[in-house]
BAFI-3210 file (N, C-alpha, C; in Angstrom, 3 decimals, decimal comma, padded with zeros to 6 digits):
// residues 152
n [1|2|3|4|5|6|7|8|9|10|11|12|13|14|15|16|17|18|19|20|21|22|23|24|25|26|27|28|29|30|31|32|33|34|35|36|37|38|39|40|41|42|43|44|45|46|47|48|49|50|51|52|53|54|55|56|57|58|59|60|61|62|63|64|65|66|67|68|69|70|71|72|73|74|75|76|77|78|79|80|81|82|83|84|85|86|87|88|89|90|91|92|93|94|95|96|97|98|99|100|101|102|103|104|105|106|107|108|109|110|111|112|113|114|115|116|117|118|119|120|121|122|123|124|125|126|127|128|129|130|131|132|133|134|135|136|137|138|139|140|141|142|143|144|145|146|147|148|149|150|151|152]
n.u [024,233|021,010|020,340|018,167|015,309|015,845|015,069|014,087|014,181|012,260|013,934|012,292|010,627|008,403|007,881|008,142|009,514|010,197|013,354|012,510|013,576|016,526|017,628|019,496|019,808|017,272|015,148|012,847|010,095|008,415|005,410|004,341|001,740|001,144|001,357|003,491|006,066|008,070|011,505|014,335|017,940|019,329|017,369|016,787|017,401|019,187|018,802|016,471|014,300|014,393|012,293|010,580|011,047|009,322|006,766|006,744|005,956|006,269|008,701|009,045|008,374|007,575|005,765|004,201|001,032|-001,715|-003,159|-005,790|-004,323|-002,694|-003,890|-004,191|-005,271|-004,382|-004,329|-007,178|-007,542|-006,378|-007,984|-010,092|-009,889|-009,672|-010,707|-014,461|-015,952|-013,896|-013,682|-016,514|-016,054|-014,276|-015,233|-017,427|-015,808|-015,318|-017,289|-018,071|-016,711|-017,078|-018,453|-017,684|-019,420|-020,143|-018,566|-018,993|-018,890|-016,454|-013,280|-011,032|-008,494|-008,995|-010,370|-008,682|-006,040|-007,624|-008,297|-005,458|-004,283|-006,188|-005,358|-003,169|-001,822|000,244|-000,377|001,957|002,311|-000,303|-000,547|001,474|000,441|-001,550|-002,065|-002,573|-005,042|-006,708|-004,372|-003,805|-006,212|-005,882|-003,409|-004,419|-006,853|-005,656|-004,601|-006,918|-008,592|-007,011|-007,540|-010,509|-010,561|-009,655|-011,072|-013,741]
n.v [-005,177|-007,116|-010,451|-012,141|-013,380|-013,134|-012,682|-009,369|-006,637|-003,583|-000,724|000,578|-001,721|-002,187|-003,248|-006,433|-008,413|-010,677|-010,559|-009,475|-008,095|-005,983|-002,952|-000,788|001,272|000,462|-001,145|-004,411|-005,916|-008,701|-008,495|-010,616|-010,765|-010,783|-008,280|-006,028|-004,194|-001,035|-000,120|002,274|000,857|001,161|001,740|-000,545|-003,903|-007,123|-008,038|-008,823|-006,601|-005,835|-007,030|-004,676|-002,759|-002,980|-002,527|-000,067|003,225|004,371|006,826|007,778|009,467|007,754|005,870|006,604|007,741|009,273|012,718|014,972|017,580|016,453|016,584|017,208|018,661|017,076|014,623|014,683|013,734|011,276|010,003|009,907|008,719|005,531|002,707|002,022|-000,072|-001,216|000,786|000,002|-002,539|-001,628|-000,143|-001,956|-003,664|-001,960|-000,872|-003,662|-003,645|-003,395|-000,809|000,593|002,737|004,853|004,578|005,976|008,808|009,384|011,052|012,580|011,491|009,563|007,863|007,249|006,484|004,134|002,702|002,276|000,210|-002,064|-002,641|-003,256|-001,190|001,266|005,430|006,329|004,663|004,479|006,943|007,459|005,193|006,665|007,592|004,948|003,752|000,960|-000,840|-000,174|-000,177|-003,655|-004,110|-003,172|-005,108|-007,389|-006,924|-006,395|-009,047|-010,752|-009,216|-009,572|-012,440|-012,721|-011,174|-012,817]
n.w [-005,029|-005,340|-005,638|-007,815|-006,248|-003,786|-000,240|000,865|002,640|003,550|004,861|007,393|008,057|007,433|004,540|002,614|000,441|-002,163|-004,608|-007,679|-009,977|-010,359|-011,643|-012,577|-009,683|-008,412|-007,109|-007,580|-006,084|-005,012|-003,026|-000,404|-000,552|-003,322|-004,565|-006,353|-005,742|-006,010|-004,942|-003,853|-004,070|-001,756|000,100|001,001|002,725|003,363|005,840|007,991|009,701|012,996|015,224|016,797|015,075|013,638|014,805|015,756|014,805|011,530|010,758|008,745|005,475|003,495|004,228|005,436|007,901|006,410|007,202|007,630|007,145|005,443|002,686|-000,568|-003,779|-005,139|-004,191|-003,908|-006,288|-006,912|-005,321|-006,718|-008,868|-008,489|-009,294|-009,196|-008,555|-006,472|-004,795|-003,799|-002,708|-000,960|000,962|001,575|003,379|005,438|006,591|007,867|009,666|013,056|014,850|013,228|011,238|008,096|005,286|003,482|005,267|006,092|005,539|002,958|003,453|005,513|003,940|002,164|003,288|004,396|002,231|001,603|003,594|003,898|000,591|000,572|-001,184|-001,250|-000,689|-002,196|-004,209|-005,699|-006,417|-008,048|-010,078|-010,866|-013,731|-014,830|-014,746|-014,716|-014,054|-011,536|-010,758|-010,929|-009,376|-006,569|-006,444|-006,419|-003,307|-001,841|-002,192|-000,845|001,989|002,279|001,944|004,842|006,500|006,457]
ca.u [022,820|020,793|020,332|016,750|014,803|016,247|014,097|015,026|013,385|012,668|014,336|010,911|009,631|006,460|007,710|009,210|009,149|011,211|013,740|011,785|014,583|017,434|017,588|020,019|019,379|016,071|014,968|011,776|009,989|006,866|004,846|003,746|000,056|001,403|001,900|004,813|006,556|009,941|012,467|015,824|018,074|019,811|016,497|016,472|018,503|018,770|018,797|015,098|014,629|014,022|010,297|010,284|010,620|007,653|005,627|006,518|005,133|006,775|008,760|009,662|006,989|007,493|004,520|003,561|-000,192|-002,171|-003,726|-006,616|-003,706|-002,022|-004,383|-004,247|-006,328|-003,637|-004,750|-008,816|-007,600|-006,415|-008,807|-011,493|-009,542|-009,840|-011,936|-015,443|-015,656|-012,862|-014,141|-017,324|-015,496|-013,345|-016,369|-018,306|-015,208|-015,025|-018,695|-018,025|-016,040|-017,889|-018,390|-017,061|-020,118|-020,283|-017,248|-018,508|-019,088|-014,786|-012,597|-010,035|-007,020|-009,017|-010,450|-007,142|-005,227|-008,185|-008,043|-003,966|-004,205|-006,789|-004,858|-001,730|-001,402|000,355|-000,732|002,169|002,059|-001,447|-000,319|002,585|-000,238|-003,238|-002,581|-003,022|-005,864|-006,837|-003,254|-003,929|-007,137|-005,176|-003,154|-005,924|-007,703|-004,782|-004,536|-008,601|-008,943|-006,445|-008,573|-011,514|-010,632|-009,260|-012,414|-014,573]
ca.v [-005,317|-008,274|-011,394|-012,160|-014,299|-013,347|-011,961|-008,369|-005,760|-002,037|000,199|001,259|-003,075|-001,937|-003,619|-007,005|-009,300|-010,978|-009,746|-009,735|-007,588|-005,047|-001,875|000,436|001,431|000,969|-002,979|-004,880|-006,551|-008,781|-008,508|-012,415|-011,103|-010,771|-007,103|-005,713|-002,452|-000,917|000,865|002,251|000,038|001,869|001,390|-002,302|-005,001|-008,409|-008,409|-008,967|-005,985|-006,317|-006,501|-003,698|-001,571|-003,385|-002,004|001,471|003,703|004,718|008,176|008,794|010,172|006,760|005,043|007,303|007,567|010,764|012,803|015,708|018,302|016,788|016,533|018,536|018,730|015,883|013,311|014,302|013,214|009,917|008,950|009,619|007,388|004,593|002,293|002,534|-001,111|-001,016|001,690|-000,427|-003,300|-001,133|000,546|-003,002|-004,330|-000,988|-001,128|-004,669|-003,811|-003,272|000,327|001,554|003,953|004,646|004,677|007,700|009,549|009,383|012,358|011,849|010,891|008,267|006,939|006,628|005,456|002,891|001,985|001,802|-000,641|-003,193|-003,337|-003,765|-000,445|002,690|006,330|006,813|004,142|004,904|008,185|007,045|004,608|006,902|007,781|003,662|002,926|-001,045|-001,634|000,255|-001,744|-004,908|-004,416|-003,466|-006,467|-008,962|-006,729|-006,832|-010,708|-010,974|-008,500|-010,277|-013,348|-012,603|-010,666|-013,530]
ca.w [-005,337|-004,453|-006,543|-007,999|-005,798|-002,352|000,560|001,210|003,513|003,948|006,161|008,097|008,612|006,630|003,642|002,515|-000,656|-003,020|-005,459|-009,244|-010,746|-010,007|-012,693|-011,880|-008,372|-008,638|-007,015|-007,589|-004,960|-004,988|-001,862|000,094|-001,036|-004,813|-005,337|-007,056|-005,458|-005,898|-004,160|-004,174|-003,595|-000,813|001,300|001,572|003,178|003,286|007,184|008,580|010,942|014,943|015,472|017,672|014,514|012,478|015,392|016,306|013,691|010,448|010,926|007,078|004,391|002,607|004,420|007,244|007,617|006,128|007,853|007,200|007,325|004,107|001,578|-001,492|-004,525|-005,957|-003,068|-004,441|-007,788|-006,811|-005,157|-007,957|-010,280|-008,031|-009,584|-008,747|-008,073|-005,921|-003,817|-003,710|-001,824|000,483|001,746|002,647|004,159|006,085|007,158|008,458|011,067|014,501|015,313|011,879|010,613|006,950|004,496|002,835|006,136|006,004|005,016|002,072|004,743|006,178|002,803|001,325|004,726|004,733|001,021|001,194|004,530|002,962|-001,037|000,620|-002,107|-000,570|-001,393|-003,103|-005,128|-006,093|-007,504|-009,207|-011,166|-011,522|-015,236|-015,319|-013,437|-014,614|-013,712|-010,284|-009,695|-010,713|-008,192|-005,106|-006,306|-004,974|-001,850|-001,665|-001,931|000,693|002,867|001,943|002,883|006,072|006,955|006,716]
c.u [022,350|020,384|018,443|016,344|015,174|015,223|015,018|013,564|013,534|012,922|013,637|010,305|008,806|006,752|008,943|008,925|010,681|011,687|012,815|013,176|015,467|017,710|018,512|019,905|018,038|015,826|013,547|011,190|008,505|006,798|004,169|002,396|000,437|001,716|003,193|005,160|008,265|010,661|013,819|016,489|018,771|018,662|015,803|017,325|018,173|018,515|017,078|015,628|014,177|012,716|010,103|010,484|009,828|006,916|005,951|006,366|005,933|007,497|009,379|008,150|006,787|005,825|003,880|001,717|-000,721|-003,269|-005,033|-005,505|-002,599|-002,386|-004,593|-004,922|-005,591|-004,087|-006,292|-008,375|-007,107|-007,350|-010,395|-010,653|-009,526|-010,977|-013,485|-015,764|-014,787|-013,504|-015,387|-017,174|-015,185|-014,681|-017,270|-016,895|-015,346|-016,254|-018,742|-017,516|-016,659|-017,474|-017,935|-017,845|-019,891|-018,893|-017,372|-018,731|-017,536|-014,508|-011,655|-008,949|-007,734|-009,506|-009,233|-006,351|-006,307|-007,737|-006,433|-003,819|-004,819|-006,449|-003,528|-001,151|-000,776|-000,105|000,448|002,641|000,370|-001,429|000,682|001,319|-001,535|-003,436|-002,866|-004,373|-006,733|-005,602|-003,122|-005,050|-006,896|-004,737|-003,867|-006,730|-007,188|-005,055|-006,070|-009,056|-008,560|-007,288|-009,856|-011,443|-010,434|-010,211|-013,460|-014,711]
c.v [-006,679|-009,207|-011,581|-013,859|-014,434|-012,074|-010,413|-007,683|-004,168|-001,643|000,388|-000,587|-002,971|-002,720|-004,640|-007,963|-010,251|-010,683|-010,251|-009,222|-005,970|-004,327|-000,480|000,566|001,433|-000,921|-003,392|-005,534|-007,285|-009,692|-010,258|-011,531|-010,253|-009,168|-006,917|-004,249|-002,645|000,508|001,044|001,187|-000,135|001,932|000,286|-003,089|-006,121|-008,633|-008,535|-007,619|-006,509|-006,048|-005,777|-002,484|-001,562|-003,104|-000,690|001,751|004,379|006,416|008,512|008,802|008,776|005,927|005,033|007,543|009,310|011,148|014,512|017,172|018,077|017,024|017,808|018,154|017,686|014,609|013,063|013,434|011,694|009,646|009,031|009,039|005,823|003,679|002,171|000,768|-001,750|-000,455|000,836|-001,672|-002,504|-000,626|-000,480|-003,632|-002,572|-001,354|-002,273|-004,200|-002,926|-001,692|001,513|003,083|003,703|005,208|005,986|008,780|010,189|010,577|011,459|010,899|009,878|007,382|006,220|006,189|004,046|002,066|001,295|000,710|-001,806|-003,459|-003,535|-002,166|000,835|003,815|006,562|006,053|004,244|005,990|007,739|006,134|005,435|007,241|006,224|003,089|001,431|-001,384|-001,041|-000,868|-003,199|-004,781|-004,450|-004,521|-007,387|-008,402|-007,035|-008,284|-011,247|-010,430|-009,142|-011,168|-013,344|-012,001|-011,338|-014,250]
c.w [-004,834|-005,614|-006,805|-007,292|-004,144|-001,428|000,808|002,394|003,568|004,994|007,481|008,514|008,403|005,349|003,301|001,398|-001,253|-004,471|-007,120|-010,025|-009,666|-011,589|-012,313|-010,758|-007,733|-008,392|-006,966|-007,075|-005,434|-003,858|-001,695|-000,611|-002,499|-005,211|-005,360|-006,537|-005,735|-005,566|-003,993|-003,584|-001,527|000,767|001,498|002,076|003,324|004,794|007,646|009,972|012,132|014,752|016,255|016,573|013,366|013,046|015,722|014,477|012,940|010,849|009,659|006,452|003,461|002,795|005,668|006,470|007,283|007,391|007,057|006,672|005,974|002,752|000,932|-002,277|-005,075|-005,408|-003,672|-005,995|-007,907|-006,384|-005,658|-008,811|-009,715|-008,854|-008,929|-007,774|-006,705|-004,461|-003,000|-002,698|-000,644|001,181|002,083|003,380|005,321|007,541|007,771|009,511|011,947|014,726|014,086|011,548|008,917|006,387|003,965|003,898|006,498|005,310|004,069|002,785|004,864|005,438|002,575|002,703|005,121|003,486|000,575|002,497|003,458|001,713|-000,867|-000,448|-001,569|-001,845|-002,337|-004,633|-006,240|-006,793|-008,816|-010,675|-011,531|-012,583|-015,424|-014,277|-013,526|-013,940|-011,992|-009,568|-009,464|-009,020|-006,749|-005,563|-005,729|-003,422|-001,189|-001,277|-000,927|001,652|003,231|002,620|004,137|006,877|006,895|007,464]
res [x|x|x|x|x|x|x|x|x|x|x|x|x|x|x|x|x|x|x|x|x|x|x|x|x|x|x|x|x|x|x|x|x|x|x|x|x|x|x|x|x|x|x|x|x|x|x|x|x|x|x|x|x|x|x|x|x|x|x|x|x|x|x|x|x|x|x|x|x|x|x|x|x|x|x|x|x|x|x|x|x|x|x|x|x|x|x|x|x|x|x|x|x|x|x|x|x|x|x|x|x|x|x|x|x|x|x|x|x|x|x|x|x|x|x|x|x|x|x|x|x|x|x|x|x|x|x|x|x|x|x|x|x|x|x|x|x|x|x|x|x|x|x|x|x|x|x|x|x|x|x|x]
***
């Protein structure tokens, strides 16, 4: 297992933090822009991967991008528990960017593949929390501020 406080990394180069806790097979990570995710332990390593596979594009279901072709009536239900607030941000940072169009003109896929880019939050972390949703918007608020700032 890995000691608390050491950098680790996922499998895929989409995701890297430092250890919070180890629980069984089950390791705790919190993200450079403060969120907290966790993952087996079996799909992390201490090695930093090759940057040639932080840029080709994800080929597991962990944090591949949605598309119109996956959404089910479970995907509408996250993303009406989103906070409203929440939504209210992602959709002016959206609208900022040059050529965008309107946020609600978007299909679910590209809501939620926008909303999980800008909170740092993946979809399936977003499900996993939608019976909690203050502790969901907690978290898209760190990823948000980050966004935020960086968009100004």
């Amino acid at each position: 297992m890995f000691p608390v406080g050491q950098m680790v990394y996922h499998r895929t180069g989409k995701h890297s933090g430092k250890v919070l806790e180890c629980d069984g097979d089950t390791v705790y990570l919190m993200q450079a822009n403060g969120v907290e995710i966790e993952f087996p332990s079996g799909e992390l390593t201490a090695t930093p991967p090759p940057e040639k596979s932080r840029l080709a594009p994800a080929s597991d279901n962990l944090s591949r991008v949605l598309t119109l072709d996956d959404i089910t009536q479970e995907h509408r239900k996250v993303l009406a528990i989103i906070p409203q607030r929440t939504l209210q941000s992602v959709a002016s940072l959206y609208e900022r960017r040059p050529k965008s169009g309107r946020f609600s003109a978007l299909d679910v896929a590209q809501k939620l593949n926008f909303i999980a880019e800008v909170t740092a939050v993946p979809y399936r972390t977003m499900k996993q929390f939608s019976d909690r949703p203050g502790d969901l918007g907690l978290m898209m608020a760190r990823g948000l501020s980050i966004s935020s700032g960086s968009a100004t």
